[in-house]
C-alpha positions in Angstrom: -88.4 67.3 -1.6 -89.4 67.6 -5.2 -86.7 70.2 -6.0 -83.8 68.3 -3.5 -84.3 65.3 -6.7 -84.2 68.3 -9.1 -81.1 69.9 -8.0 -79.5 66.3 -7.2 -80.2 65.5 -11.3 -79.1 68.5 -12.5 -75.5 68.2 -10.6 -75.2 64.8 -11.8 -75.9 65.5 -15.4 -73.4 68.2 -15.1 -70.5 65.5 -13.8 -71.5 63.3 -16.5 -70.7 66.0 -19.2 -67.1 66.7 -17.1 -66.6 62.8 -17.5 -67.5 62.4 -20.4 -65.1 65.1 -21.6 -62.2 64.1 -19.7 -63.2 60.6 -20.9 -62.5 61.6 -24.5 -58.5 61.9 -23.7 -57.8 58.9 -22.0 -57.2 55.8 -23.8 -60.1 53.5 -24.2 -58.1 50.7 -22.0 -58.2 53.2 -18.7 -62.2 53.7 -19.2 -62.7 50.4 -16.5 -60.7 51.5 -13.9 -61.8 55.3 -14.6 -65.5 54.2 -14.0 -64.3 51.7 -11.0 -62.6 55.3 -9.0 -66.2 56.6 -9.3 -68.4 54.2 -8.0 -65.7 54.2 -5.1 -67.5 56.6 -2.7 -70.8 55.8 -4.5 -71.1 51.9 -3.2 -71.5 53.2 0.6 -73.6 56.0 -0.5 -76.5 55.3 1.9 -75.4 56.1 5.7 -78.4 55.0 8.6 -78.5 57.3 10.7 -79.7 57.9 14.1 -81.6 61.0 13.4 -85.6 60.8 14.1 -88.0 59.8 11.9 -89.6 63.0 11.7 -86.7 64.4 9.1 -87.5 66.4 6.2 -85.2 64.0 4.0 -86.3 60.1 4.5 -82.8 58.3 5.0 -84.4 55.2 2.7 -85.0 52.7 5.9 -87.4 54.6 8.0 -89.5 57.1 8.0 -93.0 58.3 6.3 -91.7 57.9 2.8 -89.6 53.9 3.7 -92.7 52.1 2.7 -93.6 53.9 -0.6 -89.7 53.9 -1.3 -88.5 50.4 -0.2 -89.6 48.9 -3.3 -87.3 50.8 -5.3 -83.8 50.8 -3.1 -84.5 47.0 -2.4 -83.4 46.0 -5.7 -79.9 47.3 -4.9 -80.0 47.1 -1.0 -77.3 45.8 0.5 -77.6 43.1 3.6 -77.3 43.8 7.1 -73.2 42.5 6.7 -71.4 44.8 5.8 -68.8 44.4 2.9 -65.2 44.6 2.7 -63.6 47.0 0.6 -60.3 45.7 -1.4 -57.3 47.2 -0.2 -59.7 49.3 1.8 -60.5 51.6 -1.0 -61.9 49.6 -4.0 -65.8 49.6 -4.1 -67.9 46.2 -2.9 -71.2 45.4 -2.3 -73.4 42.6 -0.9 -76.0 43.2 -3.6 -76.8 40.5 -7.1 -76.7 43.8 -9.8 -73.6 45.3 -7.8 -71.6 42.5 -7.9 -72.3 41.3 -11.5 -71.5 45.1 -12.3 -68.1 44.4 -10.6 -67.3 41.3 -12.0 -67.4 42.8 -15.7 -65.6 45.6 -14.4 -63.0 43.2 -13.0 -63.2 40.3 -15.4 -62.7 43.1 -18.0 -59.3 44.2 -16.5 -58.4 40.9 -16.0 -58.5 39.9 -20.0 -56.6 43.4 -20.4 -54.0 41.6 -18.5 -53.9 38.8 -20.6 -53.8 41.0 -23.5 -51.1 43.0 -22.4 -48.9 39.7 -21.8 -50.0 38.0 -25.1 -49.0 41.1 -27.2 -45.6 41.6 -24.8 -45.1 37.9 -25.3 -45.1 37.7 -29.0 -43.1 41.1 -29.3 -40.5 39.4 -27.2 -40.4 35.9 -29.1 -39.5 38.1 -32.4 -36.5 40.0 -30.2 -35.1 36.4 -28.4 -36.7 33.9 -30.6 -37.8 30.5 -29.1 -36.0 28.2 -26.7 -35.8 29.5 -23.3 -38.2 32.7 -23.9 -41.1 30.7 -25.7 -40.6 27.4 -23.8 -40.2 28.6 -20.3 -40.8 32.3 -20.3 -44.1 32.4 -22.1 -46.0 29.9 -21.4 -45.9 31.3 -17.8 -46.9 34.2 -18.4 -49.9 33.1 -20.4 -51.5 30.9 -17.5 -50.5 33.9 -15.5 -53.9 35.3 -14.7 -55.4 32.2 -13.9 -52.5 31.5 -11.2 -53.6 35.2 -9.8 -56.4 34.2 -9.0 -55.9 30.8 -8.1 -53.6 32.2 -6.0 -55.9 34.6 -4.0 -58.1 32.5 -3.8 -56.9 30.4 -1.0 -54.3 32.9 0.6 -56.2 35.8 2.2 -58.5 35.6 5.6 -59.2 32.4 7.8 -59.0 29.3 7.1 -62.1 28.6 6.9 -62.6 31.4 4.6 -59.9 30.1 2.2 -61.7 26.9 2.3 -64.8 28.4 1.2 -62.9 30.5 -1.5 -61.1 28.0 -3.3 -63.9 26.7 -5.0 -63.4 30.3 -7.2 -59.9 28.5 -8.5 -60.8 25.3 -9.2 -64.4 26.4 -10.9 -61.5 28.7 -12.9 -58.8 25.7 -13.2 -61.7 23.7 -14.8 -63.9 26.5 -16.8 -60.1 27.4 -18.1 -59.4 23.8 -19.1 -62.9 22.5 -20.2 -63.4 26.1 -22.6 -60.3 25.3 -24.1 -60.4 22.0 -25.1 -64.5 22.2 -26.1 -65.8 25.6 -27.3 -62.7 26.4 -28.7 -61.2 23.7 -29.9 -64.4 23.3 -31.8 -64.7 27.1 -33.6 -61.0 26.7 -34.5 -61.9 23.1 -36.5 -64.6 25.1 -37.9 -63.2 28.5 -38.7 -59.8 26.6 -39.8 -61.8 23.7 -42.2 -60.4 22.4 -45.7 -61.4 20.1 -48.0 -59.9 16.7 -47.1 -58.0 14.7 -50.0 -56.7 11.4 -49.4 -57.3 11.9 -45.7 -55.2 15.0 -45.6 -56.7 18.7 -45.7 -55.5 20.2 -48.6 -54.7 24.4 -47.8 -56.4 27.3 -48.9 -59.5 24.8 -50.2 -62.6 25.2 -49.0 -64.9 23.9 -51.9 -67.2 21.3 -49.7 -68.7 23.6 -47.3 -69.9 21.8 -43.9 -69.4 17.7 -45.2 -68.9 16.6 -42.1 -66.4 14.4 -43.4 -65.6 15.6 -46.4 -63.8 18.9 -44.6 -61.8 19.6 -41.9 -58.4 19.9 -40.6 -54.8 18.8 -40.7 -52.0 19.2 -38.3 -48.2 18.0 -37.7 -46.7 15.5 -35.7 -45.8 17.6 -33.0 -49.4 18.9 -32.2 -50.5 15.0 -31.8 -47.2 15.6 -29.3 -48.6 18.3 -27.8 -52.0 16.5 -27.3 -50.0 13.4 -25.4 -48.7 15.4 -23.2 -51.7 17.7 -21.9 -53.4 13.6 -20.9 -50.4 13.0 -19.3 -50.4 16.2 -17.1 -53.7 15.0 -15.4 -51.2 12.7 -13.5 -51.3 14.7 -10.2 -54.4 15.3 -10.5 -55.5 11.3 -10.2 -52.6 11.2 -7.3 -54.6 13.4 -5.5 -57.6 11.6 -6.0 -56.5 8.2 -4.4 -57.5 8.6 -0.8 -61.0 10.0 -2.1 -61.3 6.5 -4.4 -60.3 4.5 -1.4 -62.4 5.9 1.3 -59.1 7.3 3.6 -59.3 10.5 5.4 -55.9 9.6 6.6 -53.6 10.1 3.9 -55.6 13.1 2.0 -52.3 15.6 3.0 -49.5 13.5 2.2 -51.6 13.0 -1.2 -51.6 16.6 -1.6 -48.0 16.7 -0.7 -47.2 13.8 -3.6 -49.0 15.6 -5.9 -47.6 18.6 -5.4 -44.2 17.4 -6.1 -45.3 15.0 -9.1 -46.8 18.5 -10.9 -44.0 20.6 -10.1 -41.9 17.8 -11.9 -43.4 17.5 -14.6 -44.0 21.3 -15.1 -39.9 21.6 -14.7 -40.0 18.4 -17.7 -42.3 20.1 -19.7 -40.4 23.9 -19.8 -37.2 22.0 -20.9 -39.0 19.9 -23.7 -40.4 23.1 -25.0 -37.3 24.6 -24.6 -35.1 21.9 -26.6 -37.8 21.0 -29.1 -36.8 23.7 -31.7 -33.6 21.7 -32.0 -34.8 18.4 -31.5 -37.8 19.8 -34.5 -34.7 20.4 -36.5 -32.3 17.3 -35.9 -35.6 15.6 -36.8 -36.6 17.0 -40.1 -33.4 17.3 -41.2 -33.2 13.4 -40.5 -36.8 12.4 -42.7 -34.8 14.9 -45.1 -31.9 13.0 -45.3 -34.0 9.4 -45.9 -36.1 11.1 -48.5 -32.8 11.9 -50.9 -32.0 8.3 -49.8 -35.3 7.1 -51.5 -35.1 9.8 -54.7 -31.7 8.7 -55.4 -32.7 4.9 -54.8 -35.5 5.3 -57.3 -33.9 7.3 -60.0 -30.8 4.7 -60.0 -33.5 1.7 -60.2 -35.1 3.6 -63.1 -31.8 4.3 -64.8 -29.9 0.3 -64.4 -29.9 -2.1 -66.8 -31.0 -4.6 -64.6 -32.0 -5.2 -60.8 -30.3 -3.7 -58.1 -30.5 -6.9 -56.0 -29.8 -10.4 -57.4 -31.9 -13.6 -56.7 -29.7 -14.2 -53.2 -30.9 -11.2 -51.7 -27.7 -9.6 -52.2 -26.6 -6.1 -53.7 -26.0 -6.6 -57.9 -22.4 -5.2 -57.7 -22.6 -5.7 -62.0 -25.2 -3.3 -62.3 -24.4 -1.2 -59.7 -20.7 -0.8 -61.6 -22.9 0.1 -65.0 -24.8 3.0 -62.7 -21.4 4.3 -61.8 -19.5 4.3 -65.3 -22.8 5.9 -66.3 -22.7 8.2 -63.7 -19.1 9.2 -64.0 -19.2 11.1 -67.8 -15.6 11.7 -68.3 -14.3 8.0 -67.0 -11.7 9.4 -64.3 -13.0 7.0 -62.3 -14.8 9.5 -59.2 -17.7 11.3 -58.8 -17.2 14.7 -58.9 -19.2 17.4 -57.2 -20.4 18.3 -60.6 -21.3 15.1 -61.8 -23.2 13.8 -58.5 -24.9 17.5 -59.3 -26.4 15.8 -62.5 -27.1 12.8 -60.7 -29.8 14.6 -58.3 -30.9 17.0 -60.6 -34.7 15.4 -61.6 -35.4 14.0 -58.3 -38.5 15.6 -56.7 -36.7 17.4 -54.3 -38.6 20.7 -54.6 -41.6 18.6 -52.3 -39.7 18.7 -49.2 -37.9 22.0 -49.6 -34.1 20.6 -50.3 -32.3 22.0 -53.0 -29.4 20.3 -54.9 -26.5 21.5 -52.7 -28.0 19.7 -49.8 -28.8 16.5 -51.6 -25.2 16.6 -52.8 -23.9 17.7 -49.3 -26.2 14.5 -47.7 -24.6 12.0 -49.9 -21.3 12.6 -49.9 -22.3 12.4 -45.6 -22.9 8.8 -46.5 -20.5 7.9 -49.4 -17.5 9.6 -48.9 -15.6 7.6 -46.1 -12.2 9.0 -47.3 -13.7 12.5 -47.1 -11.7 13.7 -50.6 -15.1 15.5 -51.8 -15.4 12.5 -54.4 -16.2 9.3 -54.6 -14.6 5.9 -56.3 -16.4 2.9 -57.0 -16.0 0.9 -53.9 -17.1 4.0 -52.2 -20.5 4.1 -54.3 -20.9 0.5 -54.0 -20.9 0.5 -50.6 -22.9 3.0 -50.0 -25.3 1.9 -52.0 -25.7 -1.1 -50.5 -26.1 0.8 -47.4 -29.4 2.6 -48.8 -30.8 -0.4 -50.3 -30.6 -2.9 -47.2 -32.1 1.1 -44.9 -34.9 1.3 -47.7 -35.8 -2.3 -47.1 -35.6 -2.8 -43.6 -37.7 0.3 -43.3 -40.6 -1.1 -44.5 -40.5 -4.1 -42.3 -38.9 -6.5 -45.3 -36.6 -9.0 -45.4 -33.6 -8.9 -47.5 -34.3 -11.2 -50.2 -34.9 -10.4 -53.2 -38.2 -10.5 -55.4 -40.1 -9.1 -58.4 -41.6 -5.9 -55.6 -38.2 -4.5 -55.4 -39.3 -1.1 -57.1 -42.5 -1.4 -55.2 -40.6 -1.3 -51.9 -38.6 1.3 -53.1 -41.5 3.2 -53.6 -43.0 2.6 -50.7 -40.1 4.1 -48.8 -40.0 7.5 -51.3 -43.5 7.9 -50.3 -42.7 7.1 -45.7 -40.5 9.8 -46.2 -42.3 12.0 -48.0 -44.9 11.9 -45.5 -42.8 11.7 -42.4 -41.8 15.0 -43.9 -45.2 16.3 -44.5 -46.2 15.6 -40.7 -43.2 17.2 -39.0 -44.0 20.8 -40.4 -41.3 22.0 -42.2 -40.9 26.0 -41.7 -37.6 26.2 -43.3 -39.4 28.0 -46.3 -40.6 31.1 -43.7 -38.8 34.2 -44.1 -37.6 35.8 -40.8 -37.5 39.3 -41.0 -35.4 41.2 -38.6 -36.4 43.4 -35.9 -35.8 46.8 -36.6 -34.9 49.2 -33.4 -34.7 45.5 -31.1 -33.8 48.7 -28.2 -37.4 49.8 -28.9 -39.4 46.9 -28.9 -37.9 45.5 -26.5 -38.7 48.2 -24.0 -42.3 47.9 -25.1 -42.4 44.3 -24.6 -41.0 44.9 -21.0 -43.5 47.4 -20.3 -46.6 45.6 -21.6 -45.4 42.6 -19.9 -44.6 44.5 -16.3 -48.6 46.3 -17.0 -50.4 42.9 -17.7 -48.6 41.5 -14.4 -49.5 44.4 -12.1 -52.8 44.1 -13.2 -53.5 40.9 -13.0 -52.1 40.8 -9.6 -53.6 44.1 -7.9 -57.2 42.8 -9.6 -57.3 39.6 -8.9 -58.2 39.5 -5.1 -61.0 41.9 -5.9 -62.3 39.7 -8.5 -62.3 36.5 -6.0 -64.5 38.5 -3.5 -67.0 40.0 -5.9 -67.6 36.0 -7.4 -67.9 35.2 -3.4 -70.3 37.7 -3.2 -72.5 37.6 -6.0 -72.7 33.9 -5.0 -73.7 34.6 -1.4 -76.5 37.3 -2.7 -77.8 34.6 -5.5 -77.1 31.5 -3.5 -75.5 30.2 -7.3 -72.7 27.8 -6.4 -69.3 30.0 -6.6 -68.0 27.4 -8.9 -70.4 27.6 -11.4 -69.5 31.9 -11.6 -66.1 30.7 -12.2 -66.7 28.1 -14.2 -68.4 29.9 -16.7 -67.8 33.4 -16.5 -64.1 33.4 -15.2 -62.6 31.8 -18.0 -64.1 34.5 -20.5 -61.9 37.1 -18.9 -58.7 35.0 -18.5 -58.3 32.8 -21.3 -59.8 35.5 -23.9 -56.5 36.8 -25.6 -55.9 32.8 -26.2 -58.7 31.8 -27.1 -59.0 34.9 -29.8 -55.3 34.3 -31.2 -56.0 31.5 -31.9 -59.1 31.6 -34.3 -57.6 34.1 -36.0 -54.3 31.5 -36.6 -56.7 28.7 -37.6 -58.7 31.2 -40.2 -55.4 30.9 -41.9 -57.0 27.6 -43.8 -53.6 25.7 -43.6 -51.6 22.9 -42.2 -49.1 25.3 -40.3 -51.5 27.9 -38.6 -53.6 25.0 -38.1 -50.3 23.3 -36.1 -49.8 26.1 -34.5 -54.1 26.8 -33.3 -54.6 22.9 -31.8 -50.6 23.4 -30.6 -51.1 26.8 -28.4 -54.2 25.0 -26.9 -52.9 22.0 -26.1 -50.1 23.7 -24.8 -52.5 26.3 -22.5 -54.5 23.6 -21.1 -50.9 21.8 -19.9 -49.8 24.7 -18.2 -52.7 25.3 -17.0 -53.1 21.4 -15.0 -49.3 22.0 -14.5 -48.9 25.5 -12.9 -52.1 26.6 -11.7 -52.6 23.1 -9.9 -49.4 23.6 -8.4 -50.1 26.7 -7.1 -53.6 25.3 -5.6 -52.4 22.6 -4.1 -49.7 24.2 -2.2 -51.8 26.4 -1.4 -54.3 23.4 0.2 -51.1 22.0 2.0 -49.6 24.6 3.4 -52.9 26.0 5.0 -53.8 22.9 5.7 -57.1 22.8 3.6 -59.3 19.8 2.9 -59.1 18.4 -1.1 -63.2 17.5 -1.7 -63.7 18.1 -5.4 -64.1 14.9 -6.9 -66.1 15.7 -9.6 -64.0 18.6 -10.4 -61.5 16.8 -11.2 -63.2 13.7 -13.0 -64.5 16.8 -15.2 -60.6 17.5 -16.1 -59.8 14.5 -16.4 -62.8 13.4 -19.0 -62.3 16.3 -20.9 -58.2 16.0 -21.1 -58.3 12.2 -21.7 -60.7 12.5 -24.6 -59.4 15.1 -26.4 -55.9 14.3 -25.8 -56.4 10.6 -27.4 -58.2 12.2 -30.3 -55.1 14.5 -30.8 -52.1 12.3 -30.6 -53.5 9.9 -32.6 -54.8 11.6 -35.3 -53.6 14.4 -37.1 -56.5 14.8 -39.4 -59.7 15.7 -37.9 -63.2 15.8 -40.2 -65.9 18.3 -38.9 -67.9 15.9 -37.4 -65.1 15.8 -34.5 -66.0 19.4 -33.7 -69.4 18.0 -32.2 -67.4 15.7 -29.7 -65.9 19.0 -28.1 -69.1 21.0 -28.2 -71.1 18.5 -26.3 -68.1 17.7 -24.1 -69.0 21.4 -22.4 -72.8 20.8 -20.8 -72.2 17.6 -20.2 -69.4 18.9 -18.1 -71.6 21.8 -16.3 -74.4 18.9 -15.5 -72.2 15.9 -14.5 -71.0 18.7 -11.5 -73.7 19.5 -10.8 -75.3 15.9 -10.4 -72.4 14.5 -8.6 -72.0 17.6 -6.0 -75.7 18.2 -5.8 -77.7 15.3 -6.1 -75.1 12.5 -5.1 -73.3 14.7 -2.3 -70.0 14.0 -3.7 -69.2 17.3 -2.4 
């Protein structure tokens, strides 16, 4: 027998050598399913056979060498249950080692999928640009994988063997959720931190090392946007929750049903806000852009009068507002020409908020000229600098009458606007390069996007099963595998875009990090909880996961207060997320386990 284990060695090290070889000219991304086609026929290796136990050969489960051998093949022995194979040719096993060996195997295909559609995604964003492609398009496609498996989870076999299955999507929905908004929003705070000056983190500084409050981060308006509206996705899933709070068994479907529709709405609301909110971004800023010339002009003309621009009254000082105009109009024709008004703005700190002196000129003659000759005559200017003066005060909450704090409220307004400005995110300064060969890339996009979508789907199902049976041969709670490990594979291209954004050390990639998570984690309450619960109402499942949910909705509620109403975050908030993650994996597990809430 001896030289049977001899020969069997020596004919495996030879395939090994042909594998390896053959290896060598594939691309590294082919290496998982090349090892997957091997271990096809090798799972079911081990036939029982009938034959006496007097054979030369012991089969493994009887005969005079089972005892001294049993120790050995038990380690990887499957049950008495037989497996199913995926699609009927894709390897399983009923064993601990198997499975885990399957579920890296799998979990690794899985985050090529998500690479594949991340890099497709961003090469078609550069092609189409955003609006329809990066509100509705890709956003899909990024929560994607999770909806694969979310999917599977519920749809194939019985019933009752969906019922049992779905806790491998909604371990996923919340390890996908709860990594996000914890573990990573936390590296990103770290890896993105800047000294912090007057409550804002200045760029490209990093002087104070790990001050807790003396460093951190700084993002726009919109990401404190994008933070209100992750908390308000948990909607559906606290609609869902009502019969369970009031004790009803009665009403648990049409809750489903309600929350079904609810999510889908507000997944259709959310797709068209990110699809309008490049021009609503730009209507906006060019708005606070418009009130800050308003506020440079208004302070350079205070500076310049002989007197005050408002009189004791409360009124407009039409005297010195005539002197500012003769002043302003050098050769006495009585208008402002496009030349002179040019002189007017030059000196204002424009250069702040990106405006050059074309637009300033271009923004008052908006205002000024109501005749719309391209120049402007004293009643014009009059008015229209009325019109600033009583905007600049009633912007600051003041009433019309005058006092000795008129150039203080002036001030007061330069500076609103400058930091409206500042918190909106101004990208006008980015150069857009084109795309050369569009024809090319975009054929590449289409292909990594249609290889990323067969993957995830033809991998998906096989995934589910392995996490079902690695649970089964551990007795570990399926929705802790997917909790934890799940995640990792689906959420990995995310999670690793954006760290390398926040590394950046500045206000915009920082916008951009907190924005793409706030944004994943929406998607993901939106779409993947539609998907699972029309999945629990049309097979007519039972919703128990309770704590699940209060998981998603601690985590979502927190963080998404913290984020829409602040915009500045010291590095002492990055310890709020980390903890935010085991006290998530132990309030499950006390709820489900110890209080039966399951």
């Amino acid at each position: 027998m001896i030289y049977i284990y001899i020969y069997i060695y020596i004919y495996i090290s030879k395939c090994l050598k042909h594998i390896s070889k053959c290896a060598k000219m594939l691309p590294k991304a082919y290496l998982p399913v090349l090892i997957l086609l091997i271990f096809c026929t090798a799972t079911h290796g081990r036939v029982i056979s009938d034959q006496p136990s007097s054979d030369l050969v012991s089969d493994g489960v009887r005969g005079v060498d089972s005892g001294r051998e049993k120790g050995i093949i038990s380690l990887f022995a499957e049950t008495e249950e037989a497996c199913e194979q995926s699609y009927g040719f894709l390897p399983c096993t009923k064993t601990a080692l198997g499975n885990v060996f399957l579920i890296v195997v799998y979990g690794y295909l899985m985050f090529l999928a998500a690479t594949y559609l991340s890099s497709g995604s961003e090469l078609l964003l550069e092609i189409l640009g955003p609006g329809l492609i990066g509100g509705l398009f890709l956003p899909a496609l990024g929560a994607l994988p999770d909806a694969m498996l979310i999917l599977v989870s519920g749809v194939s076999g019985t019933a009752a063997a969906a019922q049992s299955q779905v806790s491998v999507g909604i371990g996923l929905l919340a390890g996908s959720t709860v990594m996000l908004l914890t573990a990573i929003w936390g590296t990103c705070c770290i890896v993105g931190k800047c000294d912090i000056q007057n409550s804002v983190a200045v760029d490209l500084r990093d002087t104070k090392g790990l001050s807790l409050t003396g460093s951190g981060v700084t993002t726009d308006i919109w990401t404190s946007y994008a933070a209100m509206i992750m908390a308000v996705s948990v909607i559906p899933f606290i609609v869902v929750q009502l019969p369970q709070l009031f004790h009803s068994t009665s009403g648990r479907h049409l809750a489903v049903l309600i929350a079904l529709i609810i999510s889908l709405s507000l997944l259709i609301s959310y797709c068209l806000y990110q699809v309008f909110q490049p021009w609503i971004q730009t209507r906006r800023l060019d708005y606070v852009k418009h009130k800050h010339v308003i506020s440079g002009i208004l302070k350079h003309l205070k500076k310049h009068a002989l007197g005050r621009l408002f009189t004791d009254h409360g009124t407009p000082n039409i005297q010195v507002i005539e002197k500012l105009f003769n002043s302003i109009d050098e050769n006495g024709d009585g208008y402002l020409s496009h030349s002179e008004l040019r002189a007017l703005v030059v000196g204002i700190s424009l250069e702040e908020i990106n405006l050059d002196e074309n637009d300033a000129i271009a923004k008052v003659l908006k205002d000024f000229d109501t005749s719309s000759d391209e120049k402007l005559d004293l009643k014009e200017f009059i008015a229209g600098v009325e019109k600033w003066l009583y905007e600049a005060r009633s912007s600051n909450g003041s009433s019309r009458e005058a006092g000795p704090d008129t150039m203080k409220y002036l001030d007061d307004f330069h500076e609103q606007t400058r930091m409206e400005h500042s918190l909106l995110g101004d990208t006008s300064d980015e150069i857009v390069e084109g795309v050369e060969n569009p024809r090319k890339v975009a054929i590449k996009a289409a292909l990594l996007l249609l290889l990323g979508t067969i993957i995830a789907a033809v991998f998906a199902d096989p995934l589910v099963d392995a996490v079902n049976n690695f649970s089964s041969a551990t007795s570990i709670p399926t929705f802790f595998i997917s909790f934890i490990a799940l995640p990792l594979a689906t959420n990995s291209s995310e999670a690793v875009s954006a760290i390398i954004f926040a590394s950046r050390k500045n206000k915009k990639s920082a916008s951009l990090t907190f924005s793409e998570l706030y944004g994943a984690v929406t998607m993901n309450n939106l779409l993947c909880l539609s998907v699972f619960l029309a999945i629990v109402y049309i097979r007519g499942l039972t919703w128990n996961f309770s704590s699940e949910v209060l998981v998603i909705l601690i985590v979502c509620v927190i963080m998404g207060v913290l984020g829409s109403i602040h915009t500045t975050f010291p590095l002492w908030t990055c310890s709020i997320a980390f903890l935010l993650y085991p006290m998530s994996l132990v309030l499950v597990y006390v709820l489900d386990y110890v209080f039966g809430w399951s």
